[in-house]
C-alpha positions in Angstrom: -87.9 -20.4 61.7 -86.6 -20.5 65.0 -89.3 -20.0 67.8 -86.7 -19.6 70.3 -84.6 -16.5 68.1 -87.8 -15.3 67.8 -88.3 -15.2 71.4 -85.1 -13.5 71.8 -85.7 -10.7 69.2 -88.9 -9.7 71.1 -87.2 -9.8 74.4 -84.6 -7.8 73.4 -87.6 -5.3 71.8 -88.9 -5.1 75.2 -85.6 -4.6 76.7 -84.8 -1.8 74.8 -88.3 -0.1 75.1 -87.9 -0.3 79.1 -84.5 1.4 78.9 -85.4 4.0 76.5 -88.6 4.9 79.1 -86.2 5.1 81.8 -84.1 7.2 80.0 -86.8 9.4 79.3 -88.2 9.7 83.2 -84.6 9.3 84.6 -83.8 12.2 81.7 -80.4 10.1 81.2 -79.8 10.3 77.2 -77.4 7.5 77.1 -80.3 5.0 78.8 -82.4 6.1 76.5 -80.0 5.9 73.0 -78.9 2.3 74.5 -82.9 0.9 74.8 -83.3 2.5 71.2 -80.0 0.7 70.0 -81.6 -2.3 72.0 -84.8 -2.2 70.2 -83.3 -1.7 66.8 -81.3 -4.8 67.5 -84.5 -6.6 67.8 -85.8 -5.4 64.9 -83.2 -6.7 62.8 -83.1 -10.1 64.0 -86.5 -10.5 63.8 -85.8 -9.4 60.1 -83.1 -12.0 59.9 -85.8 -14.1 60.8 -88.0 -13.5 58.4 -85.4 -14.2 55.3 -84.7 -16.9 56.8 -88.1 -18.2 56.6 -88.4 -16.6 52.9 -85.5 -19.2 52.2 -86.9 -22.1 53.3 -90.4 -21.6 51.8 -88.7 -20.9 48.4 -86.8 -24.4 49.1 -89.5 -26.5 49.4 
Protein backbone atom coordinates (compact mmCIF):
# COMPACT_ATOMS: atom_id res chain seq x y z
CA UNK A 1 0.00 0.00 0.00
CA UNK A 2 1.08 3.22 -0.87
CA UNK A 3 0.29 5.96 1.80
CA UNK A 4 1.11 8.64 -0.51
CA UNK A 5 -1.45 7.10 -3.71
CA UNK A 6 -3.64 6.92 -1.06
CA UNK A 7 -3.31 10.53 -0.23
CA UNK A 8 -3.74 11.37 -3.76
CA UNK A 9 -7.04 9.34 -4.29
CA UNK A 10 -8.64 11.24 -1.45
CA UNK A 11 -7.47 14.52 -2.66
CA UNK A 12 -8.70 14.00 -5.82
CA UNK A 13 -12.20 12.85 -3.90
CA UNK A 14 -12.21 16.22 -2.40
CA UNK A 15 -11.40 17.89 -5.53
CA UNK A 16 -14.03 16.54 -7.37
CA UNK A 17 -16.72 17.10 -4.56
CA UNK A 18 -15.67 20.95 -4.44
CA UNK A 19 -16.24 21.19 -8.17
CA UNK A 20 -19.29 19.36 -8.39
CA UNK A 21 -20.74 21.93 -5.35
CA UNK A 22 -19.68 24.74 -7.44
CA UNK A 23 -21.28 23.46 -10.27
CA UNK A 24 -24.35 23.15 -8.43
CA UNK A 25 -24.39 26.94 -6.75
CA UNK A 26 -22.66 28.33 -9.95
CA UNK A 27 -25.61 26.18 -11.88
CA UNK A 28 -22.64 25.35 -14.52
CA UNK A 29 -23.36 21.46 -15.49
CA UNK A 30 -19.95 20.99 -16.92
CA UNK A 31 -18.22 22.01 -13.30
CA UNK A 32 -20.36 19.91 -11.84
CA UNK A 33 -20.02 16.51 -14.39
CA UNK A 34 -16.06 17.33 -14.24
CA UNK A 35 -15.95 17.17 -9.96
CA UNK A 36 -18.23 13.93 -10.38
CA UNK A 37 -15.68 12.60 -13.14
CA UNK A 38 -13.03 13.84 -10.47
CA UNK A 39 -14.45 11.98 -7.65
CA UNK A 40 -15.02 8.81 -9.58
CA UNK A 41 -11.47 8.95 -10.43
CA UNK A 42 -10.73 8.84 -6.82
CA UNK A 43 -12.80 6.13 -6.28
CA UNK A 44 -11.05 3.91 -8.51
CA UNK A 45 -7.69 4.46 -7.53
CA UNK A 46 -8.38 3.97 -4.15
CA UNK A 47 -9.89 0.64 -5.51
CA UNK A 48 -6.55 0.06 -7.32
CA UNK A 49 -5.35 0.41 -3.99
CA UNK A 50 -7.09 -1.87 -2.32
CA UNK A 51 -6.13 -4.95 -4.91
CA UNK A 52 -3.13 -3.97 -4.57
CA UNK A 53 -3.00 -4.60 -0.96
CA UNK A 54 -5.24 -7.90 -1.53
CA UNK A 55 -2.01 -9.01 -3.61
CA UNK A 56 0.43 -8.53 -1.31
CA UNK A 57 -1.38 -10.10 1.79
CA UNK A 58 -2.09 -13.18 -0.42
CA UNK A 59 1.87 -13.09 -1.05
CA UNK A 60 3.03 -13.32 2.17
Amino acid sequence: MSLEDRAKAVAKNVEGKIQEVVGNVTGDPEDKAKGQAKQAEGEVRHGVENVKDDVKDALK
